[in-house]
N, C-alpha and C positions, 0 to 999 in steps of 0.2 A: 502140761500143755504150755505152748509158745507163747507168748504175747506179747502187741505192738502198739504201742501209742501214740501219736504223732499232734502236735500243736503248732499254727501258722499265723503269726498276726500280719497283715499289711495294711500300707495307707494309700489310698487311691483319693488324688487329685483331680477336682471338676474345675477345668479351662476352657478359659472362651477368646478367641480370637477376632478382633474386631474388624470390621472391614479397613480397608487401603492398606498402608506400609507399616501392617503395627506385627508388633509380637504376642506370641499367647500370655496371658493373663492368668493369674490363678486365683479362683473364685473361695471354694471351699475343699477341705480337710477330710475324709472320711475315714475313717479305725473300722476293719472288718478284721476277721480271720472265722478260723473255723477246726474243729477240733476230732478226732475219731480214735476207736481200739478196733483191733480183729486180732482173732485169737486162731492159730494152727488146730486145728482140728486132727486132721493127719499129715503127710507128709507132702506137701504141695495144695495142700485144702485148708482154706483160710474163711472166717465168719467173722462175718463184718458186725462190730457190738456198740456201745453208745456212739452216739455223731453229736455234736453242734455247731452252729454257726453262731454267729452276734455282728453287730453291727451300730457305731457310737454315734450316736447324733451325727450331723457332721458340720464340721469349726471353721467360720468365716475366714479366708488368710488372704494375702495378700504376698505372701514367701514362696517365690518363684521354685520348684520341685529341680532335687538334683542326681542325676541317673549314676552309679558307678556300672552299669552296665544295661545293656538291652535284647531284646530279644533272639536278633540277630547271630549272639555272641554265644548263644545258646545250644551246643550239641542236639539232633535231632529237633532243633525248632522246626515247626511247620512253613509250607512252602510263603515265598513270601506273596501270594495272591491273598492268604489269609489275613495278614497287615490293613490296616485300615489308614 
């Protein structure tokens, strides 16, 4: 039998934008990711076997977040009504 294992950490940024002519802020830090196996059963039949997620405290900062890319840039991203 087949087997897949996949591992993801990301850091997601809590910003706040203050009212008049200001730029957003970055308050806190957070370390998530999340982890999974599935295993081929037969040939197009796949069984989903351990999962976890976690999530780090999350780290006061003050260090403005820097993109090398976005959503947008994304093949098959979703239509842009989904954008917040």
């Amino acid at each position: 039998m087949k087997s897949i294992t996949n591992t993801c950490t990301f850091q997601t940024c809590l910003m706040y934008k203050p009212e008049g002519d200001s730029i957003w802020v970055s308050l806190e830090y957070i370390t998530w990711g999340w982890s999974g196996t599935a295993t081929q059963i037969v040939h197009a039949v796949w069984k989903a076997g351990d999962q976890a997620h976690w999530a780090q405290n999350a780290q006061p900062t003050d260090v403005l977040p820097v993109w090398n890319r976005n959503l947008t840039d994304i093949q098959n991203a979703p239509p842009k009504e989904y954008y917040l």
